[in-house]
C-alpha positions, -999 to 999 in steps of 0.1 A, spaced: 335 528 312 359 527 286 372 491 270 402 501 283 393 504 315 377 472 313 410 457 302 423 473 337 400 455 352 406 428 334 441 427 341 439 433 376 417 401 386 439 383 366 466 392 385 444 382 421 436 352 412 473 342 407 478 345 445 444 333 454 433 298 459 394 309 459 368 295 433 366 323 408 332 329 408 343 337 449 372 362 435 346 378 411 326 389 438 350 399 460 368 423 432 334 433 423 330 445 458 365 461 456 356 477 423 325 493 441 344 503 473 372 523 450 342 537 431 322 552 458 357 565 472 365 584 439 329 594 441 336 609 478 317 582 495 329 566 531 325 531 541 295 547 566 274 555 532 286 533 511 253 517 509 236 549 494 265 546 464 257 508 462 215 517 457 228 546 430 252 516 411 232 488 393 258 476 374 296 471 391 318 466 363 307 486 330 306 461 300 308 433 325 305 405 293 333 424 280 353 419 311 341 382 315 348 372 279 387 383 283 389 370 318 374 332 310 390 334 277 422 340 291 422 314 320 403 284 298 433 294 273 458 305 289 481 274 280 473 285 245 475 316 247 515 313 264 522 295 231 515 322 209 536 348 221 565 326 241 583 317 207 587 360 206 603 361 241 633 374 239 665 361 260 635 354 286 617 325 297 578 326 304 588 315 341 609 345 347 585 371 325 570 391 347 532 384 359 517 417 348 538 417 315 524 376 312 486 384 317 492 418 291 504 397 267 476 372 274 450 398 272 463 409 237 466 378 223 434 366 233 420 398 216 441 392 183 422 356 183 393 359 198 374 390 198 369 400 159 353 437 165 388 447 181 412 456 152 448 441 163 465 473 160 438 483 188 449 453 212 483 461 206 483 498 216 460 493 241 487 465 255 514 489 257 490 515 275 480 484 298 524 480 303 529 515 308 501 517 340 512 480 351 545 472 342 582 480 343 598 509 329 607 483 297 573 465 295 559 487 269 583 486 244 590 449 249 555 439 246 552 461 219 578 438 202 568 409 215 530 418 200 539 432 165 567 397 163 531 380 170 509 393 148 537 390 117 537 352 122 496 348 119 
């Protein structure tokens, strides 16, 4: 799996656990089970053999530290992380920005901080790619902004 891909997933248990009241070591395994369900259905598995694909899978999520380290960083951080990139919002508000664009920019900017191996123009075209899949027709190019605004001010 790709880094990008684990951004994805990434991204998308950020986004369950913002409508889920479950302990998140709960919502890990129940996206890890989702993760391995759409798996063995791209593999052309059924829920009747499932069980074969699970014995063929040792690991779930490729470069699970990976995924861990963005999705702890981001929610032990995420008040933190809002700071950063809110003074860049444009004629928005962070209430009123939408959830996928909000955990994006999160993502990147825990990146930019955090993770040293990851040049910043990496986290910041892999945010737009993140926007195009997630987000609004806009989100790209206004997280793009909202990034590049970022990383001037460090």
């Amino acid at each position: 799996m790709s880094r990008i891909e684990t951004r994805e997933h990434a991204a998308e248990f950020l986004f369950q656990i913002g409508f889920r009241d479950d302990p998140v070591s709960e919502q890990l395994d129940l996206f890890r089970e989702h993760v391995l369900i759409r798996k063995a259905e791209e593999a052309g598995y059924t829920l009747e053999n499932i069980e074969e694909f699970k014995a063929s899978q040792p690991v779930i999520i490729d470069d699970e530290p990976y995924f861990l380290d963005i999705v702890y960083g981001v929610i032990n951080n995420r008040n933190e992380l809002d700071e950063k990139f809110v003074p860049f919002l444009k004629r928005w508000k962070l209430e009123r920005l939408p959830m996928t664009d909000r955990i994006i920019l999160e993502i990147a900017v825990y990146e930019i901080l955090s993770v040293d191996e990851i040049p910043t123009s990496v986290s910041i075209n892999e945010a737009v790619k993140l926007a195009k899949k997630f987000g609004t027709a806009s989100s790209s190019s206004y997280i793009n902004g909202i990034l590049s605004n970022f990383v001037k001010s460090l």
